[in-house]
PAZAPA-4460 file (N, C-alpha, C; in steps of 0.05 Angstrom, whole numbers, plus 32768, in hexadecimal, padded with zeros to 4 digits):
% residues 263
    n_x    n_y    n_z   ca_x   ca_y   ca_z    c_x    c_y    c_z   seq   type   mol
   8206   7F5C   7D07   81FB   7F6E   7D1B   81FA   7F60   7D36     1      X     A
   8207   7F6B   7D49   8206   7F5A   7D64   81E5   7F5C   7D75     2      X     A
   81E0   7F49   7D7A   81C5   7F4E   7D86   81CA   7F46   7DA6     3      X     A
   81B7   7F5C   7DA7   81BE   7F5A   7DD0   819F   7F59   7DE3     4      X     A
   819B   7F44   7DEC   8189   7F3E   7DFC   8188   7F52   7E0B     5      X     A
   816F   7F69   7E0F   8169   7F73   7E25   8149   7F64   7E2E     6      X     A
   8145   7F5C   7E44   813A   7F4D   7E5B   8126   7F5B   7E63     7      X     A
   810C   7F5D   7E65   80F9   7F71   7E6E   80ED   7F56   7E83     8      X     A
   80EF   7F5B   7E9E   80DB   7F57   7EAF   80D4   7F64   7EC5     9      X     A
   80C1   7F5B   7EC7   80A6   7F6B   7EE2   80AC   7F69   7EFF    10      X     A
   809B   7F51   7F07   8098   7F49   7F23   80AA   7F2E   7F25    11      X     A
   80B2   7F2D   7F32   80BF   7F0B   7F40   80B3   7F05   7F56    12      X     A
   809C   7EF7   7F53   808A   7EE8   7F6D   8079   7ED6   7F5D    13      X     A
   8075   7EBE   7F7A   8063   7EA5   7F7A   8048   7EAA   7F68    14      X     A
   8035   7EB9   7F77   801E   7EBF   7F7E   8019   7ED8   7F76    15      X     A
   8021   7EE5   7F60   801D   7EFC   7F54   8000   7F0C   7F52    16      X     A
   7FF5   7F1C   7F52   7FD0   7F1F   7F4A   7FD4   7F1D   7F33    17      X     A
   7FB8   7F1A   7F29   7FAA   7F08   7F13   7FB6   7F1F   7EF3    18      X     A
   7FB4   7F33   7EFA   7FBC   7F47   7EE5   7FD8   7F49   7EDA    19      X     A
   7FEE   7F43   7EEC   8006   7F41   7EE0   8018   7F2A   7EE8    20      X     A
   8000   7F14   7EE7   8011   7EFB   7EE8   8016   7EF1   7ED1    21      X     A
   8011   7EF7   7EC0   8015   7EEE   7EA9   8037   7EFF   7EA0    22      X     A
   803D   7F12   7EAE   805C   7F1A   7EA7   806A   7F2B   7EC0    23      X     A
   8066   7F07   7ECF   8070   7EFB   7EE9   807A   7EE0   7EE8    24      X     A
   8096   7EDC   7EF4   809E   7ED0   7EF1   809C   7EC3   7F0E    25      X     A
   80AB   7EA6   7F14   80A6   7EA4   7F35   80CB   7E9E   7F36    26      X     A
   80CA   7EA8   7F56   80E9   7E9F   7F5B   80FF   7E97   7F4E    27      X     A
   80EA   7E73   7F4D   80FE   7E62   7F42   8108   7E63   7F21    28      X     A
   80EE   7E71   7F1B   80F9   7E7A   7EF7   810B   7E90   7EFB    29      X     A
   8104   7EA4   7F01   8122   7EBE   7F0B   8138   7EA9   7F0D    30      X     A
   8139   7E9C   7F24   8154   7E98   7F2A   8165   7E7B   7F10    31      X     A
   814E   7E73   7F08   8156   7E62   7EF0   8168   7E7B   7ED5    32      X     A
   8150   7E8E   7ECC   8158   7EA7   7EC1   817D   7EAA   7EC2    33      X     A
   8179   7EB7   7EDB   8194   7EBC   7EDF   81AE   7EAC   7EE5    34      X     A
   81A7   7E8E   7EF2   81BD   7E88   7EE0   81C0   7E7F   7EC9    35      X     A
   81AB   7E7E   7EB7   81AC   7E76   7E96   81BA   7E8F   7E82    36      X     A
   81BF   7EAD   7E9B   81CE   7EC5   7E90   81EB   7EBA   7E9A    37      X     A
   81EB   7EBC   7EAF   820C   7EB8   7EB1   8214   7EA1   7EA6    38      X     A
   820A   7E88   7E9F   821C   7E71   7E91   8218   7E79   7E75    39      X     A
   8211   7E97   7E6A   820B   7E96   7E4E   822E   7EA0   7E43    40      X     A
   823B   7EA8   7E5A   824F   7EBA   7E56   8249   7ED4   7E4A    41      X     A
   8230   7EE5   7E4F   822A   7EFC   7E43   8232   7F07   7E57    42      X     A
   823A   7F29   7E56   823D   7F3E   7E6A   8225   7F45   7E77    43      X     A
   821D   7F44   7E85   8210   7F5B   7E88   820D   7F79   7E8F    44      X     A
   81FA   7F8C   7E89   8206   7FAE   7E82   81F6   7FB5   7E8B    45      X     A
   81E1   7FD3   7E9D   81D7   7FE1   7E9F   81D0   7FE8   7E82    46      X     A
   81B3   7FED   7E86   819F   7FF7   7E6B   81B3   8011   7E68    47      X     A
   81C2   8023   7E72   81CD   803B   7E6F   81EC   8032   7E5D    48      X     A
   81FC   801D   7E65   8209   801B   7E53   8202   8018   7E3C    49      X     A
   81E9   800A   7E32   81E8   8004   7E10   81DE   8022   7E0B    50      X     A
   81CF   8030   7E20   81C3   8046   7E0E   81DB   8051   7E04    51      X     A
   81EF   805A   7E10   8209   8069   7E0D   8216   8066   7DF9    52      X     A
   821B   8042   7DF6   8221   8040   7DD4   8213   8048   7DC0    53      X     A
   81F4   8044   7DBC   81E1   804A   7DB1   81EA   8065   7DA2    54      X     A
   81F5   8074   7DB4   81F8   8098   7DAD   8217   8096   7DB1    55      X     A
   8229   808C   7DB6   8240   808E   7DA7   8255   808A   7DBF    56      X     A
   824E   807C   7DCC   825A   807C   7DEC   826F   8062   7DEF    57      X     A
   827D   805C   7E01   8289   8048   7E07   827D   8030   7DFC    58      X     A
   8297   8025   7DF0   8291   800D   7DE8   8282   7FF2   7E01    59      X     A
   826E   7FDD   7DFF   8267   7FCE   7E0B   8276   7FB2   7E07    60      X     A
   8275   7F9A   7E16   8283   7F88   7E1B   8279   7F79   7E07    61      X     A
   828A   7F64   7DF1   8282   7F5A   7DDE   826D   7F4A   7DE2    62      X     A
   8260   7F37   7DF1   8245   7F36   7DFC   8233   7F3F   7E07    63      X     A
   8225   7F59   7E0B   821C   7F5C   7E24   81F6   7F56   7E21    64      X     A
   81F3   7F51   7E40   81CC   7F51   7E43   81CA   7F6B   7E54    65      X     A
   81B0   7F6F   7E54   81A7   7F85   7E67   818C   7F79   7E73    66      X     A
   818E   7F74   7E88   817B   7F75   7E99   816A   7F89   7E9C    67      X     A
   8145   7F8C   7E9A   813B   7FA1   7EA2   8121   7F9B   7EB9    68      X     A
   8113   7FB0   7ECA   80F9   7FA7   7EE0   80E7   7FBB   7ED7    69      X     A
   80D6   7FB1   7ED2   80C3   7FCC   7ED1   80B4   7FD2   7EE2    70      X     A
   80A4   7FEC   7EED   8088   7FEC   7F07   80A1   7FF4   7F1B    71      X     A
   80A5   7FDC   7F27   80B6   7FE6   7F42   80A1   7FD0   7F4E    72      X     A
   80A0   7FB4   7F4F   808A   7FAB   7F68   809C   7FA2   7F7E    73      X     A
   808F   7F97   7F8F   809E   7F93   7FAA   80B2   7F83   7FAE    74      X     A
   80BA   7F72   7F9E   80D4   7F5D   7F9D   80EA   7F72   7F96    75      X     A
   80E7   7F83   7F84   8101   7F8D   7F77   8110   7F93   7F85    76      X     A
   8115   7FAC   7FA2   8126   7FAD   7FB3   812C   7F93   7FC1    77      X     A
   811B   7F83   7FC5   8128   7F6C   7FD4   812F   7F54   7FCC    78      X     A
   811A   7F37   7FC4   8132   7F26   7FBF   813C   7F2C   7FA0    79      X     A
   812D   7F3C   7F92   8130   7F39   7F76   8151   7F52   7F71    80      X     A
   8152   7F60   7F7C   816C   7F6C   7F7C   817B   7F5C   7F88    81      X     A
   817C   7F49   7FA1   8190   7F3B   7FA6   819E   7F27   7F9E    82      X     A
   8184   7F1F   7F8C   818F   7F04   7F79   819F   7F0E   7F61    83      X     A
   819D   7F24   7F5C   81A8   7F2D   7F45   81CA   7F3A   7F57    84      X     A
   81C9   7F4B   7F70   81E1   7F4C   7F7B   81F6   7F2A   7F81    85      X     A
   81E2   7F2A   7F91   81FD   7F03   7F8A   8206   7EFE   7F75    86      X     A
   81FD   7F08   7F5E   8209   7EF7   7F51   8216   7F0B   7F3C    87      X     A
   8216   7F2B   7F44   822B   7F40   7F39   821A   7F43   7F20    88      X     A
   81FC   7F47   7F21   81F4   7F58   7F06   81E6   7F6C   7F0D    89      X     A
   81EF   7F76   7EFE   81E5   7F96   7EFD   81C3   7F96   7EE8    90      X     A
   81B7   7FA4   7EEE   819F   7FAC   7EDC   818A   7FBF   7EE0    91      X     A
   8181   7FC9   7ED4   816E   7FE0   7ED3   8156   7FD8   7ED9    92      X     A
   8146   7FF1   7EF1   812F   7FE6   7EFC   811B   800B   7EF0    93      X     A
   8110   8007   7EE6   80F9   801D   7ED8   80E3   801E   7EF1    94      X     A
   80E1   8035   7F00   80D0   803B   7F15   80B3   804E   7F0A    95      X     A
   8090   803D   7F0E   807E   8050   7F0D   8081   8063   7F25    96      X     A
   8083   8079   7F21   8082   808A   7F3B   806A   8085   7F46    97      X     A
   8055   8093   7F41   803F   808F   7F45   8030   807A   7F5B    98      X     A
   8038   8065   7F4F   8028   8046   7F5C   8037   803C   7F70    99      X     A
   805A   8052   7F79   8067   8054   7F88   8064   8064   7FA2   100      X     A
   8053   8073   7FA3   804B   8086   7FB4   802F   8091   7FBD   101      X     A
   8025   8080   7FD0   800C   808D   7FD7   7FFC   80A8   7FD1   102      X     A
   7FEC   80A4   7FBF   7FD6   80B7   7FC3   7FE9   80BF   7FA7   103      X     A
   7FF4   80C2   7F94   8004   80C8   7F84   7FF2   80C1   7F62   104      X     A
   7FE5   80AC   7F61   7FD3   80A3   7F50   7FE3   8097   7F3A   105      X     A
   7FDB   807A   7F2E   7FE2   8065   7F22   7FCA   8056   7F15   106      X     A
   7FCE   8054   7EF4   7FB8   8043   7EE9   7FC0   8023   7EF1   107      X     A
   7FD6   8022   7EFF   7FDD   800C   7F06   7FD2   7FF7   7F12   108      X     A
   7FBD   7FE2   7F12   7FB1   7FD1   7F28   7FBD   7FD0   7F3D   109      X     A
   7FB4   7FC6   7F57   7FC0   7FBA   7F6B   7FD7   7FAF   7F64   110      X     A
   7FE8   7FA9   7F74   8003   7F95   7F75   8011   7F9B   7F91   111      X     A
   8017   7F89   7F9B   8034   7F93   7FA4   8044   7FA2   7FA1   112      X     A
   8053   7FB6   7FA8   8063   7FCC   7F9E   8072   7FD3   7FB3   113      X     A
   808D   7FE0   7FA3   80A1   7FEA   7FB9   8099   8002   7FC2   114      X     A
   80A7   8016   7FD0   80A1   802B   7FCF   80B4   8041   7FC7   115      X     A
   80B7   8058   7FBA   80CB   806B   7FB7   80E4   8065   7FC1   116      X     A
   80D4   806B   7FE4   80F3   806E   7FF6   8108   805E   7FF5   117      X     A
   80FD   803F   7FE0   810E   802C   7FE0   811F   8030   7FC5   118      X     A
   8117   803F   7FBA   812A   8043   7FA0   814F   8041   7F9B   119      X     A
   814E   8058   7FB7   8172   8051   7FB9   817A   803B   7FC6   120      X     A
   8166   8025   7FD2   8176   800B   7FD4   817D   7FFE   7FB8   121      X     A
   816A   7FFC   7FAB   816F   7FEE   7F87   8188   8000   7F82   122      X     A
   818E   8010   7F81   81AC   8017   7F7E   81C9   800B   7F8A   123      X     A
   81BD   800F   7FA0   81D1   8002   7FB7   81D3   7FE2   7FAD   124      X     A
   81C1   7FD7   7FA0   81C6   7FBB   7F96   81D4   7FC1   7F75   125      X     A
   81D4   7FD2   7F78   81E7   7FD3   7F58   81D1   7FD4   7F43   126      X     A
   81B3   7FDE   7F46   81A4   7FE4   7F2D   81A9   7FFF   7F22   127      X     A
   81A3   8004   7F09   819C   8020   7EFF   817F   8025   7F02   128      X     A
   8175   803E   7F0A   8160   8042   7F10   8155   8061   7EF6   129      X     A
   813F   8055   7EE8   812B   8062   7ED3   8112   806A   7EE0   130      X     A
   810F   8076   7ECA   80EE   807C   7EC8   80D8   806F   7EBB   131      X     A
   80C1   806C   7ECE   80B7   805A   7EBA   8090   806E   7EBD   132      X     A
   8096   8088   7EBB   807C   8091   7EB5   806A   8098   7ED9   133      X     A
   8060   80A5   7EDA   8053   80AB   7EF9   803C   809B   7EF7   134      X     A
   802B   8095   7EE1   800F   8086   7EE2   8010   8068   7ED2   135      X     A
   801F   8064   7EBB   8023   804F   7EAE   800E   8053   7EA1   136      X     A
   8008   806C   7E89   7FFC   8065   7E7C   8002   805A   7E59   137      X     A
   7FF8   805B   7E4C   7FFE   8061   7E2C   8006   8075   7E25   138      X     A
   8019   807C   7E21   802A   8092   7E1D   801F   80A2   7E08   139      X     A
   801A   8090   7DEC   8019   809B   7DD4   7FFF   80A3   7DCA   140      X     A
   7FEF   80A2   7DDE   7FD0   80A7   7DE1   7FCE   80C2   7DED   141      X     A
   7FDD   80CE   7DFE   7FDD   80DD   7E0E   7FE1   80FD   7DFE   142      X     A
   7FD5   8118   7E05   7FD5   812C   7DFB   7FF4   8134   7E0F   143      X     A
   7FFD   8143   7DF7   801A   8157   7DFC   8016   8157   7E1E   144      X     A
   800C   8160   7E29   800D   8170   7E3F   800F   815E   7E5B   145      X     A
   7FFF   8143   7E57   7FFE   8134   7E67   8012   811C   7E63   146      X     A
   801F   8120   7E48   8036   810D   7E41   8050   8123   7E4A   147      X     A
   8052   8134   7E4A   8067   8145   7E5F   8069   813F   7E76   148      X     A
   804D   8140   7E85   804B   8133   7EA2   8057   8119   7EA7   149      X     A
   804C   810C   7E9B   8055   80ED   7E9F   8078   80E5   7EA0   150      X     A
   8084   80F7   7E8B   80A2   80F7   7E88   80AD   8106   7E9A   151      X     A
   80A2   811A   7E9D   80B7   812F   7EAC   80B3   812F   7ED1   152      X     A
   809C   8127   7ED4   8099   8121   7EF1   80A4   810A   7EFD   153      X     A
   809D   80F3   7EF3   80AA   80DD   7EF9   80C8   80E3   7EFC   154      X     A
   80CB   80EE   7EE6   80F3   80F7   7EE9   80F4   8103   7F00   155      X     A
   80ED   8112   7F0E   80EE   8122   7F24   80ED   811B   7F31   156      X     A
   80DA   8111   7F3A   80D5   80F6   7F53   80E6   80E5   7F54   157      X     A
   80F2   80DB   7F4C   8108   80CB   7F4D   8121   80D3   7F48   158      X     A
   8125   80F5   7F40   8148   8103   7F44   8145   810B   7F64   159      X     A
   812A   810C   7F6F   8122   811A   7F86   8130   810A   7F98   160      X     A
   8122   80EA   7F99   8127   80D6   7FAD   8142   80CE   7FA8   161      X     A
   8149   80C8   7F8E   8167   80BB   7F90   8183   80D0   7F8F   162      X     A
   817D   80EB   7F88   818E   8103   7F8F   81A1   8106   7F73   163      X     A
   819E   8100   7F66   81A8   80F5   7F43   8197   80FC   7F31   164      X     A
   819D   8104   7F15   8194   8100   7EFD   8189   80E2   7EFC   165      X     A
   8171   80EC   7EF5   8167   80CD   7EE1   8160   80CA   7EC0   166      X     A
   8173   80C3   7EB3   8175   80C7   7E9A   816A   80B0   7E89   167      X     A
   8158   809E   7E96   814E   8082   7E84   8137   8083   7E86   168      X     A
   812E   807B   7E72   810C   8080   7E75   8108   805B   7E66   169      X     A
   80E8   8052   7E76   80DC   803E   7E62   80BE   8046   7E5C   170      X     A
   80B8   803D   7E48   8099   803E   7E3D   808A   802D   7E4E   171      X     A
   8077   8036   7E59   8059   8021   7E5A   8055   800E   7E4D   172      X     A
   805B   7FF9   7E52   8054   7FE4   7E36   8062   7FE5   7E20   173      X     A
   8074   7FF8   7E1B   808B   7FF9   7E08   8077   8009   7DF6   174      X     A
   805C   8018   7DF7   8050   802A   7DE7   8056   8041   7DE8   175      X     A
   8064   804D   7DCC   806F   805F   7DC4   806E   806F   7DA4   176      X     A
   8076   8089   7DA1   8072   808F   7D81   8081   80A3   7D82   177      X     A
   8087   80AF   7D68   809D   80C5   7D62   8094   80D7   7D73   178      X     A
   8082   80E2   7D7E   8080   80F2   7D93   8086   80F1   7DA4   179      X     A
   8077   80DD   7DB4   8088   80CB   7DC4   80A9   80D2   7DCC   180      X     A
   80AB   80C5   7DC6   80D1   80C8   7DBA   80DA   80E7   7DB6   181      X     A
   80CE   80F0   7DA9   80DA   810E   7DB3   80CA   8118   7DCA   182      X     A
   80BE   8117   7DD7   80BA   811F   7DF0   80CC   8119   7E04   183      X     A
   80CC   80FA   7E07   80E9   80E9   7E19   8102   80F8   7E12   184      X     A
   8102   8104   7DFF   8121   8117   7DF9   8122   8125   7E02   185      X     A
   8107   813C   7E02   8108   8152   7E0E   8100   8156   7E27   186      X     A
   8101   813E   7E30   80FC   813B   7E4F   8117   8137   7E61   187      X     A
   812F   8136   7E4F   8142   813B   7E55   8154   8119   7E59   188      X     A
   813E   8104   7E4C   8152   80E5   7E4A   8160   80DD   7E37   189      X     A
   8174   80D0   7E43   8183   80C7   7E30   817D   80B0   7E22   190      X     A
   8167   80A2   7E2F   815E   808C   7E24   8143   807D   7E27   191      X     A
   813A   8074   7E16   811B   8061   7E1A   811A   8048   7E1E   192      X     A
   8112   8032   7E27   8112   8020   7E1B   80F2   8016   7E10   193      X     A
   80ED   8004   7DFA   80CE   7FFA   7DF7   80CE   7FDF   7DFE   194      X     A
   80C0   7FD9   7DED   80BF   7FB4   7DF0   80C8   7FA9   7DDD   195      X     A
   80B4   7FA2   7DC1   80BC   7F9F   7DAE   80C1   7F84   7DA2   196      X     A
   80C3   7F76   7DBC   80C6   7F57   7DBD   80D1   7F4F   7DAC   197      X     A
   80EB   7F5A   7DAB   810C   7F56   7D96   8122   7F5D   7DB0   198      X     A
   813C   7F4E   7D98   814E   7F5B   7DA7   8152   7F76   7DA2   199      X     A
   816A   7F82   7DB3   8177   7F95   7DB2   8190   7F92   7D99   200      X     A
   81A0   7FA9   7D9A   81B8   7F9D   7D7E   81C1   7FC1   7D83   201      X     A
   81DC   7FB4   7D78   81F1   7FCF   7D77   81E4   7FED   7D6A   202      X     A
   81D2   7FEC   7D58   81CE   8002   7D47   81AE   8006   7D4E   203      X     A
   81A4   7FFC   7D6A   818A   8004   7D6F   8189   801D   7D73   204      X     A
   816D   8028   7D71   815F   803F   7D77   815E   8053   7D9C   205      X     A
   8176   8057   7DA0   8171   8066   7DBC   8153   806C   7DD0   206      X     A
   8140   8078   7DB9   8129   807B   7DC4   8114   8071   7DC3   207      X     A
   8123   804F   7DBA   8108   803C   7DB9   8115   801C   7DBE   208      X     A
   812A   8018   7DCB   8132   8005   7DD2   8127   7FED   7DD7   209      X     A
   812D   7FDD   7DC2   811A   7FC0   7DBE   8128   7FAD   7DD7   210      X     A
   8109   7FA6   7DE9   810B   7F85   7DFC   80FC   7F7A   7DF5   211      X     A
   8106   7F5E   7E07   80F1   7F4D   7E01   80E7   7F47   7E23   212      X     A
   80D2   7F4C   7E1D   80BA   7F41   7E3A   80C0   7F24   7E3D   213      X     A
   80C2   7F1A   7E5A   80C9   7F06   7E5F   80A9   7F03   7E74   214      X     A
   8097   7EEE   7E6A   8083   7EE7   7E6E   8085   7ECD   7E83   215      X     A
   8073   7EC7   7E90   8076   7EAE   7EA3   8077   7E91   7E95   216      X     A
   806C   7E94   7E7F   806E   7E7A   7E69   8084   7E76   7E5C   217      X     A
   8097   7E8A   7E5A   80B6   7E8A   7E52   80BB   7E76   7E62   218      X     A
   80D0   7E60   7E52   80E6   7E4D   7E64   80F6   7E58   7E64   219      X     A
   810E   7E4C   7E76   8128   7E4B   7E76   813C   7E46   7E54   220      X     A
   812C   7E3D   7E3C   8141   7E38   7E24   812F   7E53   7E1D   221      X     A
   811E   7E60   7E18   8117   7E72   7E0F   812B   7E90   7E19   222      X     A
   812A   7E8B   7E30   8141   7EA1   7E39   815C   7EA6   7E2C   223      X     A
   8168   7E82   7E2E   8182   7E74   7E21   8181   7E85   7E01   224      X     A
   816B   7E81   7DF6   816C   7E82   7DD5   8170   7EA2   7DD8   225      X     A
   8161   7EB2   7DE4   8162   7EC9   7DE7   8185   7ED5   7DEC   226      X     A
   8190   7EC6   7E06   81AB   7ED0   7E05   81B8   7EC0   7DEC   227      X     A
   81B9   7EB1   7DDD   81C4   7EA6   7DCD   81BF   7EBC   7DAE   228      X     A
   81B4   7ED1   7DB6   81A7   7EE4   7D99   8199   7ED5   7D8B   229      X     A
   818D   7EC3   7D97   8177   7EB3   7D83   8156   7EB1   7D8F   230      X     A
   8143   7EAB   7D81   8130   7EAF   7D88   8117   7EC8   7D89   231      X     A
   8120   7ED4   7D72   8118   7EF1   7D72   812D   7F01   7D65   232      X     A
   8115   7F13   7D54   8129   7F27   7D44   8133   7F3A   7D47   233      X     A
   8147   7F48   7D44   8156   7F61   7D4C   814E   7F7C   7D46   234      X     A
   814B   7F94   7D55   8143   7FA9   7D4A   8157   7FB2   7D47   235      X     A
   815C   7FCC   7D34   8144   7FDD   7D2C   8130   7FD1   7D1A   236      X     A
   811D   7FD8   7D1B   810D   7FD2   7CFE   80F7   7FE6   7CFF   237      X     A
   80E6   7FEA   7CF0   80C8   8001   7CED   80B3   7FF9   7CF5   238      X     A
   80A4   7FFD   7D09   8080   7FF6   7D0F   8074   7FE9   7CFE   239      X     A
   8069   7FD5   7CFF   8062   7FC1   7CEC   803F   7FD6   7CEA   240      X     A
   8027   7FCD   7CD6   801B   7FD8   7CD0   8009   7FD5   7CE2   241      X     A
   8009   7FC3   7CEE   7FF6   7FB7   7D09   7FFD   7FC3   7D17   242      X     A
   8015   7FCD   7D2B   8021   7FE0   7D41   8015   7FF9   7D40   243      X     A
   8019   8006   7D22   8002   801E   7D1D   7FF1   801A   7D20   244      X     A
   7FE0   8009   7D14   7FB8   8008   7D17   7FB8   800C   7D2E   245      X     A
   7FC6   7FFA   7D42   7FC2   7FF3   7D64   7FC3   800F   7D6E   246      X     A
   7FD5   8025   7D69   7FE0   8039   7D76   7FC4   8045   7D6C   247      X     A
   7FC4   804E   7D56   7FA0   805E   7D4F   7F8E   8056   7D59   248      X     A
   7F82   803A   7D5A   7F6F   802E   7D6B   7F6F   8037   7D8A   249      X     A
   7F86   8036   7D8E   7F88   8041   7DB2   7F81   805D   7DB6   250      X     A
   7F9A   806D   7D9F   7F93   808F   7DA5   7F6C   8094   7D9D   251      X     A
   7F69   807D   7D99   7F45   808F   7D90   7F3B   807B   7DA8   252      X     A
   7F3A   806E   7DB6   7F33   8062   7DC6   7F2F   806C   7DE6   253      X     A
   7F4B   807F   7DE7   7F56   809E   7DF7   7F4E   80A8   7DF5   254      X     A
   7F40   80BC   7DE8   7F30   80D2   7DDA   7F16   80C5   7DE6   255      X     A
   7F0E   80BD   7DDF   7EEF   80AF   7DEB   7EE9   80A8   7E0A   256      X     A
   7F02   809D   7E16   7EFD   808D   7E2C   7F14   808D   7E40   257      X     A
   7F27   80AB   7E39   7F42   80AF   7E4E   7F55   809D   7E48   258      X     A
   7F69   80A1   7E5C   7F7F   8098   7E55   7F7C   807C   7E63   259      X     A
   7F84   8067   7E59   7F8C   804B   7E67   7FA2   8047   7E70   260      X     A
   7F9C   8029   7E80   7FC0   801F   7E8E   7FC3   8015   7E71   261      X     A
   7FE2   8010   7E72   7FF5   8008   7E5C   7FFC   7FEC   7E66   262      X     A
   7FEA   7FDC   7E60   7FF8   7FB9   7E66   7FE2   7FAD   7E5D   263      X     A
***
C-alpha cells in the first residue's frame, strides 16, 4: 500500500500567541520542512489531486506529498506562500471564513489573520484554496441545521471572492462522523480532509482524509520519517473506541454548554 504524507500546518511565525503555538512552527523550521520535502525526491500534489484518485481520477506521481494550511493566519499569503513558490510547490490552504472577515463571527481566539480579499493571491502563488468552516467549530457536535451553515456558507464565501467552485473542505480539528461526511457531500465537496495523525495511502477514505499535524516540537527527522512512509500508520482504518467516547463526551458537553472552538 503506498503511503503518502499529507502535511497539516497552521501558522509560520516566531512569536505566535499562547493558544496556537503549540501548532506553530517558526520560519526556520518551515524552511528546514521544505527543503527536507524536496531532497526527499517526493512529488508534491494539491490535496485535489489525491482526492481525484481517491474516486477514480488521474493517476498521481509515484511519490507524491501534499502540503496543507489551516485558519488562513497572516503569513499564508505572504512569506509562507512564497517560500513554498521558490521552490515550485504547490499546496492547499483551508480558509475559516468567518475569523476572515470582520464582524462575520469566529470561535476562533485572537491571531493574526489574513483577510478574504487576500484569498486570490494564495492562488496566484500556486495554492488550492478549501473550506475550512465559517466559525471553526466541532462539527460533529453540531445540530443538522447549523452543520449546513457551517458547510455551505463558507463554500460561498469563498466561490464569491475567488469567482470558482470550491470543492475541498477540512474538519475543525479533523472532528468528524458519518454525518458529518454526508453532509460535506451534500454540500456539494468533493473532498474532506481530518487529521488522524497517520498517513494518507492510495485506498483512503475521500471524506475523511488522514494528516498528520505538524506541531512545533516536531524536528526536521520526524518530518524525514514521515516523507520516508515511516513513522506513523496508514489509513484507512475504524475509530478506535476512545475517538467514540471522545465524540459522545463532546456531543453531551454541546447540549449543555453550546457549541465550542475545535482545537
Amino acid at each position: 500500500m503506498t503511503r503518502i504524507p499529507v502535511l497539516l500546518y497552521h501558522a509560520v511565525m516566531d512569536d505566535p500567541p499562547r493558544w496556537i503555538a503549540e501548532f506553530t512552527v517558526t520560519t526556520r523550521q518551515f524552511t528546514a520542512h521544505l527543503d527536507a520535502v524536496v531532497a526527499s525526491g517526493r512529488t508534491p500534489v494539491p490535496l485535489g489531486a489525491l482526492a481525484d484518485r481517491l474516486t477514480g481520477g488521474a493517476p498521481l506521481p509515484p511519490r507524491p506529498v501534499v502540503l496543507t494550511f489551516d485558519d488562513g493566519f497572516a503569513d499564508l499569503p505572504g512569506p509562507t506562500a512564497e517560500a513554498l513558490a521558490e521552490r515550485g510547490l504547490p499546496a492547499t490552504a483551508y480558509l475559516t471564513t468567518g475569523a476572515l472577515a470582520p464582524g462575520h463571527g469566529s470561535l476562533l481566539p485572537p491571531a493574526p489573520m489574513m483577510t478574504l480579499a487576500q484569498a486570490p493571491a494564495l492562488e496566484w502563488h500556486g495554492l488550492e484554496v478549501g473550506a475550512h468552516t465559517v466559525t471553526h467549530p466541532q462539527l460533529d457536535t453540531l445540530r443538522a441545521s447549523e452543520l449546513d451553515r457551517e458547510l455551505g456558507e463558507s463554500k460561498a464565501v469563498l466561490e464569491d471572492v475567488l469567482g470558482h467552485e470550491v470543492t475541498h473542505l477540512a474538519y475543525p480539528h479533523g472532528y468528524n462522523s458519518r454525518a458529518v461526511r454526508a453532509a460535506a457531500r451534500r454540500a456539494g465537496y468533493a473532498s474532506a480532509v481530518a487529521v488522524r495523525h497517520a498517513l494518507s495511502s492510495a485506498t483512503d477514505e475521500p471524506y475523511r482524509i488522514a494528516r498528520l499535524i505538524v506541531r512545533r516540537g516536531h524536528t526536521v527527522a520526524d518530518v524525514a520519517a514521515w516523507l520516508a512512509g515511516e513513522g506513523a500508520r496508514a489509513a484507512p482504518f475504524p475509530d478506535s473506541a476512545a475517538t467514540v467516547g471522545w465524540r459522545l463526551y463532546r456531543r453531551a458537553r454541546a447540549v449543555a454548554k453550546g457549541p465550542r472552538f475545535a482545537g
